[in-house]
N, C-alpha and C positions, 0 to 999 in steps of 0.2 A: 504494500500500500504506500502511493508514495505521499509525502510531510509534506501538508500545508502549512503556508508561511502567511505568517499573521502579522496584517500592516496595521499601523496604527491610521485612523479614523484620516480621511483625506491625503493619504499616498499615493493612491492610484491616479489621483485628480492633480494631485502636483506631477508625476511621471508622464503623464496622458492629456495634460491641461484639460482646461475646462470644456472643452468643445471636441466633437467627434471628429472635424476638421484637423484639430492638432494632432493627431493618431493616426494619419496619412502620411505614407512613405512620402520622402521627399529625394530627390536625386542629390549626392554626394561626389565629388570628384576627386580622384587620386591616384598617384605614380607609384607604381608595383614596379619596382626592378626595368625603372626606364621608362616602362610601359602606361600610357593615359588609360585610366578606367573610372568608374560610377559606380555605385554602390545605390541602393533605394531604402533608405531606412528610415523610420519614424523620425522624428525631430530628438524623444527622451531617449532610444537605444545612440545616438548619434552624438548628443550631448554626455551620456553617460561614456559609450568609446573615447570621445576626447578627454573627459577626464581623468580614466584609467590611463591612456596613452601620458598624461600630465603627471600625473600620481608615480609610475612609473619610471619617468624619464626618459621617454621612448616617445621620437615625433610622429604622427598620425601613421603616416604613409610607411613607416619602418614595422609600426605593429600592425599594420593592417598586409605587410605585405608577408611576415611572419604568419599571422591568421590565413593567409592563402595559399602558403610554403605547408601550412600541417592539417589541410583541411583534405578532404578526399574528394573523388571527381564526383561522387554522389549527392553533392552539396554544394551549394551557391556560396557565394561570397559572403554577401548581405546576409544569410541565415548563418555562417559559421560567427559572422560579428556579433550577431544575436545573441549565440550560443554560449560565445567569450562574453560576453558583461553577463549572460546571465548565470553563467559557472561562477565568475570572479564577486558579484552580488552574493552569492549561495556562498562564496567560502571567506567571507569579512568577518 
């Protein structure tokens, strides 16, 4: 059974803003090893990436390109980014 995680009273509403609008992927751009790419991700997972990336010490485009170096072909980008804030969120 997997652990629910129990946010205190208006978390979701700060993560997710107030509107259904703000929970709308938004296009992201970034250099992978040279290479121009996009990413489509919510505003909060996008915010949250640049913080870990910050927290870390590690510029966007270097963890992002890490996150692409140990993702598997059965997986999108944008969803391994996901994956990373929400494992790194899970393990604070």
């Amino acid at each position: 059974m997997p652990r629910l995680l129990t946010r205190p009273r208006g978390f979701w509403m700060s993560m997710f803003g107030s509107k259904m609008t703000d929970a709308r992927p938004r296009k992201h751009s970034l250099t992978l090893n040279g290479h121009r790419t996009s990413v489509s991700l919510e505003d909060a997972f996008w915010q949250e990436f640049c913080r870990i990336a910050h927290d870390q010490g590690h510029p966007i485009n270097a963890l992002a390109a890490k996150i692409d170096a140990d993702r598997g072909m059965e997986i999108g980008l944008a969803s391994a980014i996901r994956l990373f804030v929400l494992r790194t969120i899970q393990n604070k």
